[in-house]
SERO-4910 file (N, C-alpha, C, O; in steps of 0.05 Angstrom, whole numbers):
BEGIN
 pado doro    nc1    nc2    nc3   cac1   cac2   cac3    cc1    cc2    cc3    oc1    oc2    oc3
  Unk    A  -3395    632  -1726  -3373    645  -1712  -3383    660  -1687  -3405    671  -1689
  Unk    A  -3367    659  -1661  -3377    670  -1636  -3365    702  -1636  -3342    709  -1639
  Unk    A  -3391    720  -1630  -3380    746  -1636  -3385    751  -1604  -3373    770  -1596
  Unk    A  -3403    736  -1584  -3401    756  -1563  -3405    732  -1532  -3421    713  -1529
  Unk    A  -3386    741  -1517  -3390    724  -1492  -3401    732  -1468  -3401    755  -1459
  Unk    A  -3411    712  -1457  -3428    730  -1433  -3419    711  -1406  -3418    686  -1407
  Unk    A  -3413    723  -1385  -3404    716  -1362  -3426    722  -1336  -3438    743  -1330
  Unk    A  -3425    699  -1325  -3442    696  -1295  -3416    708  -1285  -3397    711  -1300
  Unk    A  -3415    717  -1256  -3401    734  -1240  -3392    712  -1219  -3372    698  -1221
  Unk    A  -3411    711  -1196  -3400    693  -1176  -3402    659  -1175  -3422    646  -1172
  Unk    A  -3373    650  -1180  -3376    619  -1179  -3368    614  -1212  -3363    591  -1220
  Unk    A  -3369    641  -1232  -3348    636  -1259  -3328    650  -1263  -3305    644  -1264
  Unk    A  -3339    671  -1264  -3308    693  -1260  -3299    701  -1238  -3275    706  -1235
  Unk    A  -3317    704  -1219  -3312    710  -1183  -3307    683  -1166  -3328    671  -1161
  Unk    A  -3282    672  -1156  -3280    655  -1144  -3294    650  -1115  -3294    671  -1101
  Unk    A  -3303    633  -1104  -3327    634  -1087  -3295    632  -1057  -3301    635  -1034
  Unk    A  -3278    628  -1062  -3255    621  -1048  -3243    639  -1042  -3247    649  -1019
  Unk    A  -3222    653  -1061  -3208    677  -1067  -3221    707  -1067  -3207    727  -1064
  Unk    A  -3253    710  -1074  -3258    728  -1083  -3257    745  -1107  -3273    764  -1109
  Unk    A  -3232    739  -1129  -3223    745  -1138  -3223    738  -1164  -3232    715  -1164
  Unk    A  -3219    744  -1183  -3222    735  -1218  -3189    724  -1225  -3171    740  -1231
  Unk    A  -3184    696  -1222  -3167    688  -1230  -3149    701  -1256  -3158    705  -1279
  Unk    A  -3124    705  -1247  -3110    713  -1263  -3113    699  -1302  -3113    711  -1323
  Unk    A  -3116    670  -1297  -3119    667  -1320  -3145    670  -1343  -3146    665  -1367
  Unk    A  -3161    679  -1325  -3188    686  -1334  -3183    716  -1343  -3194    723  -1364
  Unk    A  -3168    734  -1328  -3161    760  -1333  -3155    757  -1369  -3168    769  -1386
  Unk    A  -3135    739  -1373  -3117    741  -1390  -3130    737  -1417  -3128    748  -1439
  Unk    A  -3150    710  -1406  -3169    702  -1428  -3182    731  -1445  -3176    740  -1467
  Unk    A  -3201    740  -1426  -3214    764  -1440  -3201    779  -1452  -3207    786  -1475
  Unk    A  -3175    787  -1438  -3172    801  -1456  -3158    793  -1479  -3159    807  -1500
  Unk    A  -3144    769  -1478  -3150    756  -1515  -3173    762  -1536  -3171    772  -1559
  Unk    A  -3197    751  -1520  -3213    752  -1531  -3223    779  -1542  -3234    781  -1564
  Unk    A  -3220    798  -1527  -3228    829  -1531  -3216    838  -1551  -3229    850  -1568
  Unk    A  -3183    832  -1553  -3167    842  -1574  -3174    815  -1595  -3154    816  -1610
  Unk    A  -3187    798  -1602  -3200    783  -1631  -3218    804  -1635  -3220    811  -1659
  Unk    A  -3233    818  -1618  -3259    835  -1632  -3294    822  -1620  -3318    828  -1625
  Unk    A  -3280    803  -1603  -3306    792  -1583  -3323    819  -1576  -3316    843  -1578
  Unk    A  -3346    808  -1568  -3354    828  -1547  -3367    814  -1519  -3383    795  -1517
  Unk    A  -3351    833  -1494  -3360    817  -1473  -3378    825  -1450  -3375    846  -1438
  Unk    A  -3392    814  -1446  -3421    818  -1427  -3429    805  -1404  -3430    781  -1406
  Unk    A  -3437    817  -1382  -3433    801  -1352  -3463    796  -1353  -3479    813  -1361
  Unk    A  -3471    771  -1343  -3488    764  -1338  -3502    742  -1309  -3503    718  -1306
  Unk    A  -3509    762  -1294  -3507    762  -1263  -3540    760  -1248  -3559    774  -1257
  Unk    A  -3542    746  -1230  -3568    753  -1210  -3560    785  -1190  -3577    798  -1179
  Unk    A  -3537    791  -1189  -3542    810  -1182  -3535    832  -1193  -3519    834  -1211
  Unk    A  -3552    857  -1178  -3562    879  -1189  -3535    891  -1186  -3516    884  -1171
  Unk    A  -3539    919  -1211  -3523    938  -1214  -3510    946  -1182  -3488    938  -1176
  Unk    A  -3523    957  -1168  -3514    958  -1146  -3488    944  -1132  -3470    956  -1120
  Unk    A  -3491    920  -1136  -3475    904  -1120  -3458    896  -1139  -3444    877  -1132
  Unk    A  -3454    903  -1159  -3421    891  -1180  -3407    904  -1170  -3404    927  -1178
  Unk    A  -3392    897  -1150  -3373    908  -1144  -3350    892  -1133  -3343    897  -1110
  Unk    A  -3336    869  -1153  -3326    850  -1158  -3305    849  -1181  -3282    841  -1179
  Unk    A  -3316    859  -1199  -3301    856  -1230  -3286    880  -1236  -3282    888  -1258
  Unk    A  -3277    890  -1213  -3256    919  -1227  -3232    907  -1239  -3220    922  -1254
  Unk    A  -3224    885  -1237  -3203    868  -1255  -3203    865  -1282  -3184    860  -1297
  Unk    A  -3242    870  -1292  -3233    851  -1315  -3258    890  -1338  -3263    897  -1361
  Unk    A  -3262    899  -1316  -3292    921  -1326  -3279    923  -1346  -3290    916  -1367
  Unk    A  -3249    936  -1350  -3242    950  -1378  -3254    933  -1403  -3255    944  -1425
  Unk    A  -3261    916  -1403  -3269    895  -1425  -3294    888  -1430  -3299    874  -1450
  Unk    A  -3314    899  -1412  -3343    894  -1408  -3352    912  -1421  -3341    934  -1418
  Unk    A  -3376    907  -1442  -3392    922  -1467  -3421    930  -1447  -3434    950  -1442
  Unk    A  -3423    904  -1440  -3450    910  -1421  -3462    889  -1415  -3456    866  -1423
  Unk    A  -3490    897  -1392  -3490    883  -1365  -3521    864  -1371  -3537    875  -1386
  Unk    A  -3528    840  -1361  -3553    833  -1358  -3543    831  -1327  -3523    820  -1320
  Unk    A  -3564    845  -1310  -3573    850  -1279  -3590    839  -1276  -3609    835  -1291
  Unk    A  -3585    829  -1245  -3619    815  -1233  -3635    787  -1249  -3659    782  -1250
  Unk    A  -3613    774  -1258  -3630    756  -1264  -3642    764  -1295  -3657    749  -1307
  Unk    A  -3631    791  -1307  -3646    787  -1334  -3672    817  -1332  -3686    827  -1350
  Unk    A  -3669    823  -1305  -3695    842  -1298  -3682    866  -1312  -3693    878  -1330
  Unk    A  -3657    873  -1302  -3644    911  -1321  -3633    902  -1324  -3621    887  -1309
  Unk    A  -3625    908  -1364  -3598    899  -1379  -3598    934  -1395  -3617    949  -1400
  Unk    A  -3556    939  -1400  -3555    956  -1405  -3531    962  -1417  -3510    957  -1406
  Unk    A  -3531    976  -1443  -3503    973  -1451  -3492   1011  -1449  -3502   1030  -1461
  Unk    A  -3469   1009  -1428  -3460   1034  -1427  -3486   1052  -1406  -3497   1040  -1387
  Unk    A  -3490   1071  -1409  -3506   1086  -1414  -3549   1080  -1421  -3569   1090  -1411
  Unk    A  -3546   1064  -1438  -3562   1056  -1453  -3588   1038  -1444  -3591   1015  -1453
  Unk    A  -3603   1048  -1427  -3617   1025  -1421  -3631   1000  -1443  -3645   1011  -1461
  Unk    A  -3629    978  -1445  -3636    963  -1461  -3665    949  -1455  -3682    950  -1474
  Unk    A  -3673    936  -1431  -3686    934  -1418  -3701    939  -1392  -3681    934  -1379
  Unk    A  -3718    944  -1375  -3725    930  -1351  -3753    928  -1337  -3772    943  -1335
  Unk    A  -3748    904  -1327  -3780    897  -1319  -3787    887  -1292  -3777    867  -1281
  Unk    A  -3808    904  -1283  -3802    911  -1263  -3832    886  -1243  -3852    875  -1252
  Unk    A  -3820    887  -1220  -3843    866  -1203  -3866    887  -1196  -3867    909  -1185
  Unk    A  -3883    870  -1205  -3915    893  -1195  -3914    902  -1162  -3914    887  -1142
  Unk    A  -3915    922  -1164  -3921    936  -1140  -3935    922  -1113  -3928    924  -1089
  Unk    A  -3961    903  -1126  -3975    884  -1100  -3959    862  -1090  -3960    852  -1067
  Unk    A  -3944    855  -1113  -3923    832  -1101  -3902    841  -1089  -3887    823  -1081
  Unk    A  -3894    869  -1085  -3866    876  -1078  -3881    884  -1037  -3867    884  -1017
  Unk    A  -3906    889  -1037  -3916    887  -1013  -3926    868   -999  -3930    872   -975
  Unk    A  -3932    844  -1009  -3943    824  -1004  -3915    806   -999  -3917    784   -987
  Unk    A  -3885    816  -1010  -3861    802  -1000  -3859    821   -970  -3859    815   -946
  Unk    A  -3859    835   -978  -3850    850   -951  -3866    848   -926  -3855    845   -903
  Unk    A  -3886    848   -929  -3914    837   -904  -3905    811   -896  -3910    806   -872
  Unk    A  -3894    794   -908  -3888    761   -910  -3861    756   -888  -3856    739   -870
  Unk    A  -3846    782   -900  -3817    783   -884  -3827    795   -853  -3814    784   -835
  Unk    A  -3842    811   -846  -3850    820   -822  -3865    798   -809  -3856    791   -787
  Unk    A  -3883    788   -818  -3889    763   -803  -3875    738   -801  -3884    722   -785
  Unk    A  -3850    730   -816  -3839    709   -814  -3809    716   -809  -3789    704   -818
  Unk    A  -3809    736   -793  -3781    752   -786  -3757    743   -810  -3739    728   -802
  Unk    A  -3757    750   -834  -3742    738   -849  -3729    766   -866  -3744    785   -871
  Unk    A  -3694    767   -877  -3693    790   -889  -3699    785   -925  -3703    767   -941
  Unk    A  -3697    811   -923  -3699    813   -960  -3689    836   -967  -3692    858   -956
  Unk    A  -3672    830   -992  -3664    853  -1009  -3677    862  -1029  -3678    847  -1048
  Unk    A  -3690    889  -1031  -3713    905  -1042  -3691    913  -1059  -3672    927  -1051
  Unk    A  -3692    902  -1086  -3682    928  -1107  -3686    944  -1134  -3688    932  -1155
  Unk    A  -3686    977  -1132  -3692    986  -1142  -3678    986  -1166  -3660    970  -1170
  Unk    A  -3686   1008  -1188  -3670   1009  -1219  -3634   1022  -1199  -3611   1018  -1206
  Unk    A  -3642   1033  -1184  -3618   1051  -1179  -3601   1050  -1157  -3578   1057  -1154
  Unk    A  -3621   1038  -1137  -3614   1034  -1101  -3623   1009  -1092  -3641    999  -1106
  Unk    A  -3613    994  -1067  -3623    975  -1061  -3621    980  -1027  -3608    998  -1016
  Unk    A  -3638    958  -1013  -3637    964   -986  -3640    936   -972  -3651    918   -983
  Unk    A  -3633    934   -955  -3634    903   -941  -3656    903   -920  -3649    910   -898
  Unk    A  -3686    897   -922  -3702    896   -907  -3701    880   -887  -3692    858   -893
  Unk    A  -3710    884   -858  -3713    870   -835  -3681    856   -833  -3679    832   -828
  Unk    A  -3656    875   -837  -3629    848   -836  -3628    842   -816  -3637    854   -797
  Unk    A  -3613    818   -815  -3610    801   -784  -3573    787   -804  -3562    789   -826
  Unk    A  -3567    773   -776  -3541    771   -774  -3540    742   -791  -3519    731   -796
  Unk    A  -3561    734   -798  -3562    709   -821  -3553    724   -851  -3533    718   -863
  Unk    A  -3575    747   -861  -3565    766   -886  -3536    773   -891  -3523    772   -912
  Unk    A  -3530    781   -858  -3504    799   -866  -3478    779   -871  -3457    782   -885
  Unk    A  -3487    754   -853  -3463    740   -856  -3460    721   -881  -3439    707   -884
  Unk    A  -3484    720   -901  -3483    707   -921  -3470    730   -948  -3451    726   -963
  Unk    A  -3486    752   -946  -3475    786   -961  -3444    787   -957  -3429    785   -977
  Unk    A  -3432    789   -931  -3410    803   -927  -3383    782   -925  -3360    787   -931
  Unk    A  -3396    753   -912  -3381    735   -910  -3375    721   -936  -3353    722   -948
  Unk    A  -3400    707   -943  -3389    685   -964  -3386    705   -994  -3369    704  -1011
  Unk    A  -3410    722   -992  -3405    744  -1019  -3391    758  -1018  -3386    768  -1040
  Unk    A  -3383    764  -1006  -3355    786  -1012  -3368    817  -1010  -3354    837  -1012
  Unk    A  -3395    818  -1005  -3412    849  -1010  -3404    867   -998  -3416    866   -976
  Unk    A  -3393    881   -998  -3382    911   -975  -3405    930   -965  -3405    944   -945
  Unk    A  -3428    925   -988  -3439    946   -972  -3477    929   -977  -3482    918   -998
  Unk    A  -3494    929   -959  -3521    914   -965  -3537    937   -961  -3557    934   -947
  Unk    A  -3534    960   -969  -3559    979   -966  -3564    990   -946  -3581   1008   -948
  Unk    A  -3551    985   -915  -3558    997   -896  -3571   1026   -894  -3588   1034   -878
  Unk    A  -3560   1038   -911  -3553   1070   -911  -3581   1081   -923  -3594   1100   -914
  Unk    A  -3589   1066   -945  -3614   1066   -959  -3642   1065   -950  -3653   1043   -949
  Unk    A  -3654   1086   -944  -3687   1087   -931  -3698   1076   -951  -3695   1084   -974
  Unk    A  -3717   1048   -943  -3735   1030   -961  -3752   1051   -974  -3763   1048   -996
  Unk    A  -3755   1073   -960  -3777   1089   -981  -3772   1101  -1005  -3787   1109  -1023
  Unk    A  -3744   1102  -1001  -3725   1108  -1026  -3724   1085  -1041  -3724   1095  -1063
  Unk    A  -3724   1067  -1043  -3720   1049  -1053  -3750   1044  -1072  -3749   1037  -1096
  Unk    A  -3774   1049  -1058  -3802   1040  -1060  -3812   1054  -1080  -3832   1046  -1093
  Unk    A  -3795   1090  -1089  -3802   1102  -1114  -3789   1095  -1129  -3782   1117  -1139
  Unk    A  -3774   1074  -1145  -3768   1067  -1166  -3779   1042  -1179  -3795   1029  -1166
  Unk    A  -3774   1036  -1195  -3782   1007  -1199  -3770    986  -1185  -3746    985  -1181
  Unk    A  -3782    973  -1180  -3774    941  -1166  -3757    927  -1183  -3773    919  -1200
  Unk    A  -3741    920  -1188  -3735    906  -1211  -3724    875  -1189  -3732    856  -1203
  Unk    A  -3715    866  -1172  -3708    839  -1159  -3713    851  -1128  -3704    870  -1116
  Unk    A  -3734    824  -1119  -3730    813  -1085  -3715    800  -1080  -3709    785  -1099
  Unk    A  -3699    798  -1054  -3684    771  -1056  -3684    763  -1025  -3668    770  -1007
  Unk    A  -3708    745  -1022  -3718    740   -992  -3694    711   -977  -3690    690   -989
  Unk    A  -3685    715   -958  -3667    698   -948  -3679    670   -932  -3674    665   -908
  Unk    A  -3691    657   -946  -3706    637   -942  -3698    620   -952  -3680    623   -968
  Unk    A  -3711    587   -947  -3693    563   -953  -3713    551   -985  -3732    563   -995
  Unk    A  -3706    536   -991  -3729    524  -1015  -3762    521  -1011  -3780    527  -1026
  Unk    A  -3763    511   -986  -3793    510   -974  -3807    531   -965  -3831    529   -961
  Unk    A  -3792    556   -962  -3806    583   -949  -3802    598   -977  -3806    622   -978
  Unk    A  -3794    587   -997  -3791    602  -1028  -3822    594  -1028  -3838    612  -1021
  Unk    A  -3829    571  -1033  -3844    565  -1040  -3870    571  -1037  -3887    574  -1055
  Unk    A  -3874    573  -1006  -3890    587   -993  -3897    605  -1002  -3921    609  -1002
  Unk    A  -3882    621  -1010  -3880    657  -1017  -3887    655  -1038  -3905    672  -1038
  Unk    A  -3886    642  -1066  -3895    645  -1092  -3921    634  -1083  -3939    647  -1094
  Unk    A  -3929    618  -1070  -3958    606  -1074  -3977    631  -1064  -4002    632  -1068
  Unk    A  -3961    652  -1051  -3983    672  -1045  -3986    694  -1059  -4003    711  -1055
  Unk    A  -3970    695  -1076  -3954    718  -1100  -3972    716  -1128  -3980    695  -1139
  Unk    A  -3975    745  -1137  -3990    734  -1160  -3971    739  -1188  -3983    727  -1205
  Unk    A  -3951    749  -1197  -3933    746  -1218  -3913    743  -1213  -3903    764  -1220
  Unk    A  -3894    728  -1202  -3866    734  -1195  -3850    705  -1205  -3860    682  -1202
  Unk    A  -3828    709  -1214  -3810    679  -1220  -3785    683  -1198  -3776    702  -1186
  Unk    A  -3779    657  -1198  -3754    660  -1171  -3736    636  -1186  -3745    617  -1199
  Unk    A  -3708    643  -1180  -3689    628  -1181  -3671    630  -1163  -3672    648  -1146
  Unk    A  -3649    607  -1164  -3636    602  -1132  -3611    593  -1142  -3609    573  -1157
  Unk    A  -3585    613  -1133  -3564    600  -1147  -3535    603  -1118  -3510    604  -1116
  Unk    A  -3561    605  -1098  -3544    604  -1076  -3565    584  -1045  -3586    596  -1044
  Unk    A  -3566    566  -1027  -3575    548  -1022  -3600    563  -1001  -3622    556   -994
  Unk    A  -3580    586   -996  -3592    610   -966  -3612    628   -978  -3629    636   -961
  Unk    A  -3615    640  -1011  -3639    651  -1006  -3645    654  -1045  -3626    650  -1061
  Unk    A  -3668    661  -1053  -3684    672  -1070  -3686    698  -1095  -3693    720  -1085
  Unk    A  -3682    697  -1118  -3685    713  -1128  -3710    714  -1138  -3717    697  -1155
  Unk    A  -3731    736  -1127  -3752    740  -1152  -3757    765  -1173  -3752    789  -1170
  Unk    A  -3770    749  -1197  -3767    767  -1209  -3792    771  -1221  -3809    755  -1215
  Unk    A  -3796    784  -1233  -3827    800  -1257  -3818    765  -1277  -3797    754  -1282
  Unk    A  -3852    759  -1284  -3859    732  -1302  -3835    739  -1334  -3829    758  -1349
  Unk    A  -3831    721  -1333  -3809    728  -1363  -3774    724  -1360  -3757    710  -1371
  Unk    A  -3773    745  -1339  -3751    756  -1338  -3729    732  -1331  -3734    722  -1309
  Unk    A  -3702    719  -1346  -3683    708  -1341  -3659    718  -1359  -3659    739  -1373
  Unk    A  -3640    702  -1356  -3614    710  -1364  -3615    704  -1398  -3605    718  -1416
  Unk    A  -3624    690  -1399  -3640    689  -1435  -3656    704  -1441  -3650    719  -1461
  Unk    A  -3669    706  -1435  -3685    736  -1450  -3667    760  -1444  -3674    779  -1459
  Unk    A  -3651    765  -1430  -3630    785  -1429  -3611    783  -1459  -3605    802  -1473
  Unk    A  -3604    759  -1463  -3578    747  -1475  -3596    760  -1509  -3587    774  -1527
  Unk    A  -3618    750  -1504  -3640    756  -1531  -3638    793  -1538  -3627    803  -1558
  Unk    A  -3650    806  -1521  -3646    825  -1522  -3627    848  -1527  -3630    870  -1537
  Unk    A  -3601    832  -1515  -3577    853  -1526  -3570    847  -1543  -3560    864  -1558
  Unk    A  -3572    813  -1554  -3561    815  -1583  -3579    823  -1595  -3565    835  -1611
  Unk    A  -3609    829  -1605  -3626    842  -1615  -3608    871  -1618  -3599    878  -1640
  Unk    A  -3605    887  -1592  -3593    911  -1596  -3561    907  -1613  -3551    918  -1633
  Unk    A  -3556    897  -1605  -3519    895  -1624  -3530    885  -1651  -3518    890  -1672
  Unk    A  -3553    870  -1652  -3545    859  -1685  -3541    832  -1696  -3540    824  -1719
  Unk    A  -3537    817  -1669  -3528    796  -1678  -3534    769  -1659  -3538    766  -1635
  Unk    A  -3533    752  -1681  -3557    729  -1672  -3549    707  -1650  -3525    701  -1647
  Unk    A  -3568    697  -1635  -3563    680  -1613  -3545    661  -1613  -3534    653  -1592
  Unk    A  -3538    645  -1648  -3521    632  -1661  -3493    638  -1650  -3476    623  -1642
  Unk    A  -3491    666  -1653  -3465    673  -1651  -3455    681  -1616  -3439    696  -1607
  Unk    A  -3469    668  -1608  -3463    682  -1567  -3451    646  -1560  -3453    623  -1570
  Unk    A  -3438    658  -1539  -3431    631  -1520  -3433    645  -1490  -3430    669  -1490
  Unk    A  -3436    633  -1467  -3451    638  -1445  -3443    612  -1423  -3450    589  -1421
  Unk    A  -3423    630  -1406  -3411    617  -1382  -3435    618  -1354  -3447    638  -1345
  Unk    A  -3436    594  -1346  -3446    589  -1312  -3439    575  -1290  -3417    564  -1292
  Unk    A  -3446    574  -1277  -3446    555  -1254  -3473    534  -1234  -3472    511  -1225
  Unk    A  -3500    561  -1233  -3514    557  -1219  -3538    550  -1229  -3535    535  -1248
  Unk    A  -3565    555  -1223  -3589    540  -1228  -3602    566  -1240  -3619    560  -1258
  Unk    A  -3597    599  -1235  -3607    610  -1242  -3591    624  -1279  -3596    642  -1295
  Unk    A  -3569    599  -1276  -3554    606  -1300  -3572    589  -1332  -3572    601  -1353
  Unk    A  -3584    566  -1329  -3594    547  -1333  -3608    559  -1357  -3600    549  -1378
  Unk    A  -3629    584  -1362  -3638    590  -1380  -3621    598  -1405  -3625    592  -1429
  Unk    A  -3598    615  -1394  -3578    625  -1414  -3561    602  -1427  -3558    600  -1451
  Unk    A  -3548    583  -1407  -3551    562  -1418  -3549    554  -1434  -3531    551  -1451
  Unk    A  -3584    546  -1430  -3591    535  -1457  -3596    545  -1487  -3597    533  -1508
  Unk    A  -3597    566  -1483  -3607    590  -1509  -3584    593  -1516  -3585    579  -1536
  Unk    A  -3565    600  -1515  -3531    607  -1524  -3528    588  -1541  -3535    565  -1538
  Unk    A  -3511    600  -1570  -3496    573  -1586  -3490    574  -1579  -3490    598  -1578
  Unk    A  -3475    565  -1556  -3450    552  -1544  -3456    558  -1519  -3456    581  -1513
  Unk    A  -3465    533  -1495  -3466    542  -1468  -3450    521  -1453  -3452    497  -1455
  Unk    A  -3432    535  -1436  -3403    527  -1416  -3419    516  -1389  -3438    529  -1380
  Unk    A  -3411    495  -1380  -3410    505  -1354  -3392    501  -1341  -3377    482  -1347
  Unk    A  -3388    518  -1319  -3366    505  -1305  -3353    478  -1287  -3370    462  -1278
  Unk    A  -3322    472  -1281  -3328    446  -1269  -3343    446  -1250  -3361    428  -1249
  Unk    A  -3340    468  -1230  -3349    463  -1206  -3391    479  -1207  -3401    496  -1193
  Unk    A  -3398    467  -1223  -3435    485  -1229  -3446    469  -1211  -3432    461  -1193
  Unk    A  -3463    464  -1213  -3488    442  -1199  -3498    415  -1226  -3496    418  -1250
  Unk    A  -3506    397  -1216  -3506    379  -1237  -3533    383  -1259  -3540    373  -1280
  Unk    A  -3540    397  -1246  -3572    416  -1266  -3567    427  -1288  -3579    422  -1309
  Unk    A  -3541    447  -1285  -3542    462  -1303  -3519    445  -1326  -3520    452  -1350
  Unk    A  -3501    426  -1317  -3480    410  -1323  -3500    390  -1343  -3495    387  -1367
  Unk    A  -3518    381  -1333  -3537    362  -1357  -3550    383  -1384  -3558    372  -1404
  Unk    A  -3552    410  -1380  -3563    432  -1405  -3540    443  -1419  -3543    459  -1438
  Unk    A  -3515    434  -1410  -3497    452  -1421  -3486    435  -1449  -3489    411  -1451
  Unk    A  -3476    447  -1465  -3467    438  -1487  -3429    421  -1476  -3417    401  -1483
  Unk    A  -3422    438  -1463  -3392    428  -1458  -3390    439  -1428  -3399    461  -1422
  Unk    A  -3378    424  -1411  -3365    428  -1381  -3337    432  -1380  -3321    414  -1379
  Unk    A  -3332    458  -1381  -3300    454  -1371  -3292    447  -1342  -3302    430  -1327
  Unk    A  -3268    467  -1335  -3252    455  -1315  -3262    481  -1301  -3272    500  -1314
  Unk    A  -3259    480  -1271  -3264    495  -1249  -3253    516  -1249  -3229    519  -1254
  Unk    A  -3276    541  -1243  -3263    562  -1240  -3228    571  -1229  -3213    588  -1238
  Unk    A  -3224    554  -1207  -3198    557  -1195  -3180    546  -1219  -3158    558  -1222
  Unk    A  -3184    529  -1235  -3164    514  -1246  -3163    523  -1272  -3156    505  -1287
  Unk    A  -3170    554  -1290  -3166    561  -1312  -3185    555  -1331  -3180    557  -1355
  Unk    A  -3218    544  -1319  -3243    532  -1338  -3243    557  -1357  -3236    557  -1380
  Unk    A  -3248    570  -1350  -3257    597  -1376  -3237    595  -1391  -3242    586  -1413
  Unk    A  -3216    601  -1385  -3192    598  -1404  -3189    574  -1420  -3181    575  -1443
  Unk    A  -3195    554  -1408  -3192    530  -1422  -3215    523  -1444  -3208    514  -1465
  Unk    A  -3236    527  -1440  -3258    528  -1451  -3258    549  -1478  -3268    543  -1500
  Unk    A  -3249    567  -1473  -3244    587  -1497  -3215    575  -1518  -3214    569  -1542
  Unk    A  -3205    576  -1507  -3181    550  -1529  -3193    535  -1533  -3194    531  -1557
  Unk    A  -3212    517  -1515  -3221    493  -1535  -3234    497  -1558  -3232    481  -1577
  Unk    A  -3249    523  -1560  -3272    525  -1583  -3257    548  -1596  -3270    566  -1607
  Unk    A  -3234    549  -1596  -3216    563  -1612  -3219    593  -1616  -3209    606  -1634
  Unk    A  -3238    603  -1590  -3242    629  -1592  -3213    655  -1582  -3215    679  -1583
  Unk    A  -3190    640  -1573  -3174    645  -1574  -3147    639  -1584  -3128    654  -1578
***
């Protein structure tokens, strides 16, 4: 029996079109909430930047951030793991010489290093972001833990950058730039961890995506969704493909497996 669901944000519950959490996705959860589900967002981006889901928050138990780096239920920190200090300078030296931006973020604050009008128009345009850190002095940012880079580079300048890096994992669930993270850290080992804290076993989770950095959760979930519109990567690991975010997939998908 499925006791707890976990949601990617942009491209499953956040329409990449509308901006917005389709009404019938609204409706779903909260079916599901009133069975006694429990529901959990599971996102590359950081605490900081949820600021998308005021439609659906009343229903959210708690969060995997960053790719899996800070997960947290309520109050409660559950996890987080943070990028070693030599790699969080050795990105940033990289971005000064290859005039490139990056988003530095901390457990608490984030800041948009070196932005240029490529960052902002991918942040503000296609993401919907209202705010990229401007306001935030990197040095503020530099006393907390690192927990995600997210350098605005194409697949081949990712690449570059890990070959000079000495612990870091990166995933890509957008074409324009990079998430890295501390060795370990994905949306599965998040998914692991909170059910560790709630109690209850991986058997019992099901786990919505879309993208490439969704792929680990995935596969670990009894039950992993993807959406119609995912990438065909994560569409070959998934257990079942519904229908497109625009067209009621979450919703449909949750009737199918009778969780509603």
């Amino acid at each position: 029996m499925i006791k707890a669901l976990f949601f990617d944000i942009d491209g499953t519950l956040v329409s990449f079109d509308s901006h917005t959490i389709p009404q019938s996705t609204i409706n779903a959860l909260a079916r599901a909430k009133s069975r006694g589900l429990e529901i959990y967002i599971a996102t590359g981006r950081p605490r900081a930047i949820i600021d998308n889901i005021g439609q659906i928050e009343q229903y959210v138990d708690g969060y995997i951030t960053a790719n899996g780096a800070f997960c947290f239920i309520g109050e409660q920190e559950i996890s987080c793991s943070p990028i070693a200090p030599e790699d969080v300078k050795a990105v940033l030296r990289a971005a000064d010489r290859d005039n490139f931006s990056c988003m530095v973020v901390g457990e608490n604050d984030f800041t948009m290093y070196n932005p240029t009008e490529k960052a902002e128009y991918i942040f503000k345009d296609l993401l919907n972001v209202a705010d990229m850190g401007e306001k935030t002095p990197l040095e503020n940012v530099l006393r907390q833990r690192i927990i995600q880079l997210t350098p605005i580079v194409d697949a081949d300048g990712e690449q570059r950058l890990l070959a000079s890096l000495g612990a870091v994992e990166s995933g890509r669930w957008h074409p324009a730039f990079a998430d890295f993270t501390a060795p370990g850290v994905s949306k599965a080992k998040g998914l692991a961890e909170i059910a560790a804290a709630r109690g209850f076993a991986i058997e019992e989770t099901m786990a919505f995506g879309d993208g490439g950095n969704d792929i680990p959760i995935i596969k670990a979930a009894g039950i992993g969704v993807a959406m119609g519109n995912a990438n065909t990567e994560l569409k070959a690991v998934a257990d079942h493909i519904t229908d497109t975010i625009d067209n009621s997939g979450i919703e449909k998908a949750l009737v199918h497996f009778r969780i509603i």
